[in-house]
C-alpha positions, 0 to 999 in steps of 0.5 A: 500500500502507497503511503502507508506504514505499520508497527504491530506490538503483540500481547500473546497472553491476552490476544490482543494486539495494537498497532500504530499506522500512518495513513499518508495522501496516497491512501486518500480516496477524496483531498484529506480523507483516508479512502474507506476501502483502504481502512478496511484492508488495513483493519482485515489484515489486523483483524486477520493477523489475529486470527491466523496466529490463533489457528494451529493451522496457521492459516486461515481467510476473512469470512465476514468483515463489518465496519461501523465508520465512527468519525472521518480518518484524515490523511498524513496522520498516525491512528491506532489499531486496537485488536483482541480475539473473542476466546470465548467464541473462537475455535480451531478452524473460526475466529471472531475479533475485533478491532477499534481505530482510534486517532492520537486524542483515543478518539474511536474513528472505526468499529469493526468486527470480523469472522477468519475460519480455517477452510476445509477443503482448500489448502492453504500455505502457512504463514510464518511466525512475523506476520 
């Protein structure tokens, strides 16, 4: 992605994740404003990251993604990517997490959830332990 950096910081025990981002002019999709879309693929792939490491089978593929857009995600700025993985709910082969994206001050600008499951019919490369 154009303009964009990520810096994910892992809490294994809790399975929680935070991650800074900087969302820079080539992610706008209107002058000043970071393109929807955009959010959503930096979201799945936190989202997602959170999964995989979850399954034993180290894999896995985005089932369902829900954004709730809160307030507007400016561009040439850092946010924050607040992630944890419903333990209660998740299994082997599903995972159900969430993720807020808040701007420096803590505002929440996004409220997503997601569905990663292990597919059972296709076989799917591992991903490696830094993902």
């Amino acid at each position: 992605m154009h303009n964009c950096r990520i810096r994910v910081f892992w809490n294994d025990k809790e399975k929680k994740n935070v991650s800074v981002v900087f969302l820079g002019r080539g992610m706008e999709g209107w002058p000043t404003m970071v393109h929807g879309g955009a959010i959503g693929t930096v979201v799945d792939e936190n989202l997602g990251r959170i999964a995989i490491r979850h399954f034993p089978e180290r894999t896995g593929v985005t089932a369902n993604l829900n954004l709730n857009y809160r307030a507007p995600v400016t561009s040439d700025k850092f946010y924050t990517l607040h992630t944890s993985l419903d333990q209660e709910e998740s299994t082997d082969r599903k995972a159900y997490a969430r993720c807020e994206v808040r701007d420096m001050t803590g505002k929440i600008c996004v409220e997503a959830s997601g569905l990663f499951v292990v597919p059972k019919k296709l076989k799917l490369a591992k991903v490696g332990e830094h993902f």
